[in-house]
C-alpha positions in Angstrom: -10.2 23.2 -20.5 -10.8 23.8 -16.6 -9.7 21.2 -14.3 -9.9 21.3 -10.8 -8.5 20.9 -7.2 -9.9 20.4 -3.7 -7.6 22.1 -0.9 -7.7 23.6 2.4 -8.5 27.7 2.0 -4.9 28.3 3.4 -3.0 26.0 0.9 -1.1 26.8 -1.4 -3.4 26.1 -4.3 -0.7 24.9 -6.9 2.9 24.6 -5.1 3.5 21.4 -5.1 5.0 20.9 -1.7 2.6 18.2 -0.2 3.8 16.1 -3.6 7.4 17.2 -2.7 6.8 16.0 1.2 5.5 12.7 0.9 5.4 11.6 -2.4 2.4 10.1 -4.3 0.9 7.0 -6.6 2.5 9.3 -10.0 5.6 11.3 -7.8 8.4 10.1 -5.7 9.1 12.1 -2.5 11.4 15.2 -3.3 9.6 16.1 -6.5 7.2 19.0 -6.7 3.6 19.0 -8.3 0.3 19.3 -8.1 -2.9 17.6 -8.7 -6.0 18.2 -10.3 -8.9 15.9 -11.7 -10.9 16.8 -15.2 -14.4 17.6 -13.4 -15.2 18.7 -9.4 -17.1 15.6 -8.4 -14.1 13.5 -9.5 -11.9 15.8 -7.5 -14.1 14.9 -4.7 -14.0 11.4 -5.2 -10.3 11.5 -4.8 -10.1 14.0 -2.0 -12.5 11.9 -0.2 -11.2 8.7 -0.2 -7.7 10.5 0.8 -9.0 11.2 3.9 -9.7 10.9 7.7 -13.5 12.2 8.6 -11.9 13.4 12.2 -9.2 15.0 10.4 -10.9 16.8 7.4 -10.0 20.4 7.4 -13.5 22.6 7.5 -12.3 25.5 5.3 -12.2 23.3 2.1 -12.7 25.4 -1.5 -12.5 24.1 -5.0 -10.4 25.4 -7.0 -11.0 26.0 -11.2 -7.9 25.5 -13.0 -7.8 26.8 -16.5 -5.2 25.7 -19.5 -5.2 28.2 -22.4 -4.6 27.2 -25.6 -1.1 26.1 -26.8 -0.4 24.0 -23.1 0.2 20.9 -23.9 -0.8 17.7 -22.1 1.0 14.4 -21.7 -1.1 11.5 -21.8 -0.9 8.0 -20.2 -3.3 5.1 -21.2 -4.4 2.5 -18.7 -3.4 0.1 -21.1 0.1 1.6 -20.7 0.5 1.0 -17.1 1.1 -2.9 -15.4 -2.2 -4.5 -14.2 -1.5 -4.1 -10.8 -2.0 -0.6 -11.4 -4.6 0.2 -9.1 -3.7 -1.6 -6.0 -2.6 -0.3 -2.8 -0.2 0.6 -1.7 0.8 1.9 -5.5 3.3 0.1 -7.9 7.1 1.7 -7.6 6.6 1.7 -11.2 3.6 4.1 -11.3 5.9 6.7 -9.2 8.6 6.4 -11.8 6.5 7.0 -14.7 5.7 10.6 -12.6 9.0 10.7 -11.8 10.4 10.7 -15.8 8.0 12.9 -16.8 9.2 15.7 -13.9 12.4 15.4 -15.0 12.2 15.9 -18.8 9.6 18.7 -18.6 8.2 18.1 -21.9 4.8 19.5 -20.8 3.2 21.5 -18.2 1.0 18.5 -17.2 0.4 14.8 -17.3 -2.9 12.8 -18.1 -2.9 9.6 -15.9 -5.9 7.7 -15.5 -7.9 8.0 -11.6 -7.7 4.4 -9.8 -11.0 5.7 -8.8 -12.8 5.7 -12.0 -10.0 4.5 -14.5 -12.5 5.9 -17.4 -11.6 9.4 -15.7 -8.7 11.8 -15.7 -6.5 13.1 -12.8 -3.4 15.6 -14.2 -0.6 16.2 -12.8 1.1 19.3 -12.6 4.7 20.6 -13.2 5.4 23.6 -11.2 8.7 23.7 -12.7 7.6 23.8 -16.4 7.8 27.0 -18.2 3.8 26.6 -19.6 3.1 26.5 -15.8 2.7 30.5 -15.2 0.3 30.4 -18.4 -2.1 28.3 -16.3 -5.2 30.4 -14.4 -6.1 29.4 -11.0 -9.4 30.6 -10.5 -11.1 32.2 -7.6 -11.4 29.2 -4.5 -14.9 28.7 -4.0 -16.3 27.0 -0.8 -16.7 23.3 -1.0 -18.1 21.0 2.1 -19.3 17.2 2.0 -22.7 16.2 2.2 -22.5 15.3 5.7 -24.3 11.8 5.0 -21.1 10.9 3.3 -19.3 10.2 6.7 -22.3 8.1 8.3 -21.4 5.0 9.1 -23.9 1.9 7.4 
């Protein structure tokens, strides 16, 4: 299975410091890992509505992400979660379900469904998991917005 990541070129592809920093919907602040969706436009999606146009760094690349066999993957279903799942600001409860799943390391990475498309995947990443090494980051390839994505309508 390849998933995959958008990051600046000078990022540390996979270590889980920005998660660490300032938290997330699926981490509390002070927790390391990474993110990842299950296809590139999805990862996109996510990294686009994440941002500031004026802000956007201009050496984007998208990374592959591969898991061999025998990694295992947590899974949560959207019919797990509370119904105010998707709203924003996130649900405390979203970041503790991250936050239990960190700390009993059962797997490498965690299913969760994307607020974006809830039928899609996002994973998330445990740097500190022993089945983390076995994952391949793949080559970062260029990656730029179409332009007309920013136009105002």
């Amino acid at each position: 299975m390849t998933i995959w990541r958008i990051a600046s070129r000078g990022q540390a592809p996979l270590d889980g410091e920005g998660a660490r920093l300032y938290g997330s919907r699926w981490t509390p602040r002070g927790l390391r890992a990474a993110f990842a969706s299950a296809t590139l436009s999805l990862a996109a999606l996510e990294r686009f509505i994440h941002t500031d146009p004026d802000l956007e760094p201009a050496d984007l690349v998208a990374i592959g992400i591969e898991s061999g066999p025998g990694i295992r993957v947590e899974s949560v279903q959207v019919e797990d979660l509370p119904g105010n799942w998707r709203e924003y600001p996130a649900p405390l409860e979203l970041a503790s379900i991250g936050e239990r799943w960190l700390r009993h390391a059962r797997t490498a990475a965690l299913s969760v469904p994307s607020v974006v498309i809830p039928r899609e995947r996002n994973f998330i990443l445990n740097p500190a998991h022993a089945d983390f090494e076995r994952l391949r980051v793949g080559t970062p390839e260029p990656f730029a917005f179409d332009p007309r994505m920013w136009k105002k309508r």
